[in-house]
N, C-alpha and C positions, 0 to 999 in steps of 0.2 A: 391841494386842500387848504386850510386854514392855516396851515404854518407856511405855505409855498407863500401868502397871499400876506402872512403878517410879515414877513419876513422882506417882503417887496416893498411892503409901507413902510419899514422900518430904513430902506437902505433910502426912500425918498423923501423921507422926513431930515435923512442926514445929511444929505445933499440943500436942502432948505427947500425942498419942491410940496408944494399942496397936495397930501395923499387922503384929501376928504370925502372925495368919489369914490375912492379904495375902498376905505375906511366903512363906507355907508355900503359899499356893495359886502363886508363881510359883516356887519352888522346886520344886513337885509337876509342874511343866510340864516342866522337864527329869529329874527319877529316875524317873517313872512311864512315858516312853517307854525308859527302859533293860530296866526291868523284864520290857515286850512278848516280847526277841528271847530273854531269862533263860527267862522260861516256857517260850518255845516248845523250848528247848537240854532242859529240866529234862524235857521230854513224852517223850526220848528212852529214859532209862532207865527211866522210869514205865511208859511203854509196855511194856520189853521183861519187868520185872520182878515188876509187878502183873496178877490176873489182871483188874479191875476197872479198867483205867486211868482209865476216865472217871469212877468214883467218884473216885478220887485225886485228880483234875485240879479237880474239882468242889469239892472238901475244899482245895486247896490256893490254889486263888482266892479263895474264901470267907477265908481267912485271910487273905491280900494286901488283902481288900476292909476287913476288919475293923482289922488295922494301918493304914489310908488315915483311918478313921474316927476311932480312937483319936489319929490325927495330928492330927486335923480341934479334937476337944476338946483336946489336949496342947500345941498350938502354945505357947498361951501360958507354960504352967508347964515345959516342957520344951524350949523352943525351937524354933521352924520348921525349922532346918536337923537337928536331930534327927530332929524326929518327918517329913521327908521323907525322909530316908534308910530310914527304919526298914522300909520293904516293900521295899523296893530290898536294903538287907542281907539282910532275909531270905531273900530269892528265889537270892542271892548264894549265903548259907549254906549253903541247903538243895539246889542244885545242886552245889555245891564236893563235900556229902557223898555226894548219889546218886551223882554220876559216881565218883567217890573208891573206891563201894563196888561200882560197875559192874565199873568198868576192875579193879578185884583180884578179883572174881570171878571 
């Protein structure tokens, strides 16, 4: 669990080894279940908006997947805690603006 896992980053930080990939893989354990309940809010106005929803849906996990990946290399030069955030904002984002342009519709 989370203690096996900090406890491992802890013993390779003391040794002076880079536990940034660690680090962002237990970070990814908490913003990547936020992200879940984000999509399924964002499915609303996709749905109601597009005539393709499931291309969209399709296009817009793809993208979540791709951000996860970019995180996956970035750790180190841009930080764990960035590059986990970073599908998480966007999912954020891109919901804030569907809905944003739903509801003034």
């Amino acid at each position: 669990g989370h203690g096996e896992l900090w406890a491992h980053i802890e013993r390779m930080e003391s040794r002076g080894r880079d536990a940034s990939r660690e680090r962002l893989t237990l970070y990814k354990r908490s913003t990547l279940p936020l992200v879940v309940p984000l999509l399924a809010l964002i499915g609303l106005p996709v749905g109601v908006r597009w005539k393709s929803p499931y291309l969209t849906t399709v296009f817009i996990v793809l993208v979540v997947w791709a951000l996860q990946r970019l995180g996956d290399h970035g750790a180190a030069s841009w930080g764990p805690e960035t590059m986990a955030a970073f599908p998480f904002l966007f999912v954020l984002l891109l919901g804030t603006v569907l809905f944003g342009r739903w509801v003034h519709r």
